[in-house]
C-alpha positions as CSV (number, residue, x, y, z in Angstrom):
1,X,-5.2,-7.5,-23.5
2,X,-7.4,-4.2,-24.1
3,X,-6.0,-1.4,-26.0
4,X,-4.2,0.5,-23.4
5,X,-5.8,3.1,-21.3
6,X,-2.1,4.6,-19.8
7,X,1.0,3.9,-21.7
8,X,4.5,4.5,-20.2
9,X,6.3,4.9,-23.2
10,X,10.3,4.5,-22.5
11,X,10.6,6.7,-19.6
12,X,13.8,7.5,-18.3
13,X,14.1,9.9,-15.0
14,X,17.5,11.3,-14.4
15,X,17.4,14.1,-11.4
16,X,19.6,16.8,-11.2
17,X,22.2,16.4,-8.8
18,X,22.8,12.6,-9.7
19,X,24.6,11.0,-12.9
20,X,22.7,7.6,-12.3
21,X,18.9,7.2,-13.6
22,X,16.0,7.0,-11.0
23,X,14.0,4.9,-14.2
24,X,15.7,3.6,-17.3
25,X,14.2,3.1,-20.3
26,X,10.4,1.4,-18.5
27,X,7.2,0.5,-20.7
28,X,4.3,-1.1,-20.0
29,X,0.6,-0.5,-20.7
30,X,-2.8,-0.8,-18.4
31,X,-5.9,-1.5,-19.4
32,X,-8.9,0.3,-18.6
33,X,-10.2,-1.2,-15.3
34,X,-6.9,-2.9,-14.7
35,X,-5.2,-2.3,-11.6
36,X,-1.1,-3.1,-11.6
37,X,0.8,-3.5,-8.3
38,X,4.5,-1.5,-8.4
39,X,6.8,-4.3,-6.2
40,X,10.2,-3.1,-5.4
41,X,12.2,-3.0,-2.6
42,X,12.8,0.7,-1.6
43,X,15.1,2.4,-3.5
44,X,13.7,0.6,-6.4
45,X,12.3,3.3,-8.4
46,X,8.4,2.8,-7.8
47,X,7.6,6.3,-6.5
48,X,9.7,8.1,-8.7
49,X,7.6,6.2,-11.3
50,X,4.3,7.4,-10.0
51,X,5.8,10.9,-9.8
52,X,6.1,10.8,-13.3
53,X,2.9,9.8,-14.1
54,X,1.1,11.9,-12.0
55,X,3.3,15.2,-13.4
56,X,5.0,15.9,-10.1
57,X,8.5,14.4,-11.3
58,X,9.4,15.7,-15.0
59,X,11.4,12.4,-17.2
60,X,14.5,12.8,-19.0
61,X,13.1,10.8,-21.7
62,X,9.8,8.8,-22.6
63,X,6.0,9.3,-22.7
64,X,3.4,9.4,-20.7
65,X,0.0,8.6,-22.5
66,X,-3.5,8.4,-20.7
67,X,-6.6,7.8,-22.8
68,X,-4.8,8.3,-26.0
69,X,-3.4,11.8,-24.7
70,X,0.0,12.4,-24.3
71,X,-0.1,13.9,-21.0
72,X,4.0,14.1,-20.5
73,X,4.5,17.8,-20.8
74,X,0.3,18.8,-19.3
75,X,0.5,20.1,-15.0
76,X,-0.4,17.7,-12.9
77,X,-3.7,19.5,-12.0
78,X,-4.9,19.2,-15.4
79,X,-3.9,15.3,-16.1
80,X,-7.1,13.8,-14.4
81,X,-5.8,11.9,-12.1
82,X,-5.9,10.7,-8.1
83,X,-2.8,10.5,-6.3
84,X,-2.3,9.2,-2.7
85,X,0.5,8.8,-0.8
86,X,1.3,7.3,2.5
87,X,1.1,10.5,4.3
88,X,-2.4,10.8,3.8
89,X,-1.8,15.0,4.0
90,X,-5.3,15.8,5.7
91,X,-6.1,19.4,5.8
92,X,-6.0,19.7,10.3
93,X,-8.2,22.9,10.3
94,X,-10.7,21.5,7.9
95,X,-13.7,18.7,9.2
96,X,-13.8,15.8,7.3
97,X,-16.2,16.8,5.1
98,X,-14.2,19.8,3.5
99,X,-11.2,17.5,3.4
100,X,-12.8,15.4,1.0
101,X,-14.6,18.7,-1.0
102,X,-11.3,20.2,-1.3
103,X,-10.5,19.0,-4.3
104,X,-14.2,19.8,-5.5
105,X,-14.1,23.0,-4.4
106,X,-10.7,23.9,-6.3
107,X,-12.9,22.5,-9.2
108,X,-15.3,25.3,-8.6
109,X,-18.2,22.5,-8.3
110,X,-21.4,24.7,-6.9
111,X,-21.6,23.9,-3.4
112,X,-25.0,21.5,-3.7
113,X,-23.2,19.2,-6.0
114,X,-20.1,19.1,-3.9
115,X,-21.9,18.6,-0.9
116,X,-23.8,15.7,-2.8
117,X,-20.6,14.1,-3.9
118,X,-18.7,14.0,-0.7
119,X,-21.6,12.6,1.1
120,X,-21.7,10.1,-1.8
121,X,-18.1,9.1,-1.7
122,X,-18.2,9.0,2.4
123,X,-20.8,6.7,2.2
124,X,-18.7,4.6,-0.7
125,X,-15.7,4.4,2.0
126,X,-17.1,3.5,4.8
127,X,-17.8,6.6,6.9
128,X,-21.7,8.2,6.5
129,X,-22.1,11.0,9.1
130,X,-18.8,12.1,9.6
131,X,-18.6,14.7,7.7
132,X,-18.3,17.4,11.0
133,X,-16.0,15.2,12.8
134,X,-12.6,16.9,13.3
135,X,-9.7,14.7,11.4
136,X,-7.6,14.9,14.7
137,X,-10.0,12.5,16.4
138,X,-9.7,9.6,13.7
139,X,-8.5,6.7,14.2
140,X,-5.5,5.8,11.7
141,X,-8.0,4.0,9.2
142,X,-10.4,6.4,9.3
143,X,-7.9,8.9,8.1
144,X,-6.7,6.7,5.2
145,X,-10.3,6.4,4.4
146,X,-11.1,10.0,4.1
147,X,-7.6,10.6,2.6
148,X,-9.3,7.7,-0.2
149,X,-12.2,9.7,-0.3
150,X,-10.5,13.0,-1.6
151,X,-8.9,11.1,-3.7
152,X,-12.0,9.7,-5.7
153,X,-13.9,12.7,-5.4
154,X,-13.6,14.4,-8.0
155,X,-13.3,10.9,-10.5
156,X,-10.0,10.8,-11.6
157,X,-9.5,8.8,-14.7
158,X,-6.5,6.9,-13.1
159,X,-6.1,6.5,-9.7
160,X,-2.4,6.0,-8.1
161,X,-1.7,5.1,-4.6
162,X,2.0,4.9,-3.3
163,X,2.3,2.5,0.0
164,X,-1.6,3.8,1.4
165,X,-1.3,1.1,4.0
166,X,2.4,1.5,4.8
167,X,1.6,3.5,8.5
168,X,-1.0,0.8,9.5
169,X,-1.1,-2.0,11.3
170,X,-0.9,-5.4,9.8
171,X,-4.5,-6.5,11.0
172,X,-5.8,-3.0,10.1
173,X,-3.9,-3.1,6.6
174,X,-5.4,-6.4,5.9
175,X,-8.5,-5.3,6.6
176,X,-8.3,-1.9,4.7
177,X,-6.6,-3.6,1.7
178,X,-9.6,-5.9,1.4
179,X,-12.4,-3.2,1.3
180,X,-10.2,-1.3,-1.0
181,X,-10.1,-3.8,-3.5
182,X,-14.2,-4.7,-3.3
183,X,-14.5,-0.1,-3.8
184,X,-11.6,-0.3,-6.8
185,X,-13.7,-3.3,-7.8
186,X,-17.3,-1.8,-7.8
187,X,-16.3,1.6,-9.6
188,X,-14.2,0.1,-12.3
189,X,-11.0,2.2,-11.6
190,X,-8.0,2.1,-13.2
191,X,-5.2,1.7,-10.4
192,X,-1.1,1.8,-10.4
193,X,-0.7,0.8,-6.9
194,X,2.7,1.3,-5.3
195,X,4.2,-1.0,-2.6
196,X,6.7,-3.0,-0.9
197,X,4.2,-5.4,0.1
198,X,3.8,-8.7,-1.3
199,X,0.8,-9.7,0.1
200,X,-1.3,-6.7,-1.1
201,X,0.1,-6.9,-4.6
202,X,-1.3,-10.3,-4.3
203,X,-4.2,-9.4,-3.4
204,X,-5.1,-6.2,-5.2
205,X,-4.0,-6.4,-9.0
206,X,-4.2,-8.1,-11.8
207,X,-0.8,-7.9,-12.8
208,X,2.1,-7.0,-10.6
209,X,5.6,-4.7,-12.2
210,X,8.7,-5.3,-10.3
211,X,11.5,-2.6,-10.2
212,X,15.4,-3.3,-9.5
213,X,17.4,-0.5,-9.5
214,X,14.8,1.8,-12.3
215,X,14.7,-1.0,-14.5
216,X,11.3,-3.1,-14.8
217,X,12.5,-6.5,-14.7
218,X,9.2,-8.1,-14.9
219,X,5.4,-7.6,-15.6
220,X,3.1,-10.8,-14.9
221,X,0.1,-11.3,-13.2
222,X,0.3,-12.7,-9.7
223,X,0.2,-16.8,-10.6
224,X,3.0,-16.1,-12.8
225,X,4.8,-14.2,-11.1
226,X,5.0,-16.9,-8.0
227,X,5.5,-19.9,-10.3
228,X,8.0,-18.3,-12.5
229,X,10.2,-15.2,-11.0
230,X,11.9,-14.2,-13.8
231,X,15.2,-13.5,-11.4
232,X,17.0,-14.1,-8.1
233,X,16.2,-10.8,-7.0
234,X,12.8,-10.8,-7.7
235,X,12.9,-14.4,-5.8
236,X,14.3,-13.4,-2.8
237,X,11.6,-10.3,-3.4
238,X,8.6,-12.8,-3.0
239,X,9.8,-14.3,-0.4
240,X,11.0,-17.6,-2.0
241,X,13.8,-19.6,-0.5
């Protein structure tokens, strides 16, 4: 494998009001260009973990390391990188267009380059000339699209989604889940891609992490991971009788 790209170094996350960890002890690496699939059932830990890499949960104990930076102590605006959850949190009073430029425009980008980059990323997901449409009148996958398209914007060096697909329908999902991996696929992105969902850990990544109860009990890539669950629970987890 590469030399790693993000490290999680022995994090641990213990919150406040609780005497039980939220992550113990987890390490693994990614590779540049490698996208890893978070599998867990809920409860399991995953989006604790992607609040700790993205800055927005502090850990108990552990690193955090992105592109040889340890990034475990830097704001989250300042680590570099996308985050998108479920909710896809579109601005209502904004069009589409300054949805996606948000982020840009927090940047201070001059407006000509900004307007040159959303249109560039619109186009990337799908959605060329709706840039004035108002976000109310989207469909469900056009929202998660734009929602995708603030998230690349302004080229994050690491891209984390937690459960994108989880408010879609299945034929939608499978749809979505598709194109998304031909975009993560074309731009060479680096992906920690939360879910619940076997099939798009399947489909998405290259290797897949399960959680039980904070603890990774597994890292393999997909074929592995079917032939040789290294557990009942993560068994019963794939679906295996």
């Amino acid at each position: 494998m590469d030399s790693a790209f993000l490290s999680i170094d022995h994090v641990s996350v213990r919150h406040s009001n609780s005497t039980a960890e939220s992550l113990c002890d987890v390490s693994f690496d990614v590779a540049a260009g490698e996208v890893i699939a978070v599998l867990g059932s809920s409860g399991s830990g995953k989006t604790t973990l992607l609040r700790a890499i993205s800055g927005l949960q502090a850990v108990s104990t552990g690193n955090v390391v992105l592109d040889g930076v340890d990034i475990t102590k830097t704001p989250t605006h300042l680590r570099g990188i996308g985050l998108m959850f479920q909710e896809h949190a579109l601005f209502p009073h904004l069009d589409v267009a300054d949805n996606v430029g948000f982020g840009l425009r927090m940047a201070k980008i001059p407006k000509p380059d900004r307007e040159d980059r959303v249109a560039e990323v619109l186009d990337l997901v799908g959605l060329i000339g709706f840039g004035s449409r108002d976000v109310a009148s989207l469909s469900g996958g056009e929202r998660q699209r734009v929602a995708l398209a603030r998230t690349i914007a302004p080229a994050p060096q690491l891209l984390l989604l937690d459960e994108p697909m989880g408010s879609l329908d299945r034929v939608l999902r499978d749809r979505l889940v598709s194109e998304l991996g031909d975009l993560i696929n074309r731009l060479g992105l680096t992906v920690v891609y939360v879910t619940h969902d076997r099939s798009e850990a399947f489909e998405l990544a290259d290797r897949i992490a399960v959680l039980d109860q904070g603890k990774l009990v597994q890292l393999d890539t997909p074929e592995i991971l079917d032939a040789q669950p290294a557990s009942a629970h993560v068994s019963q987890l794939l679906g295996h009788r």
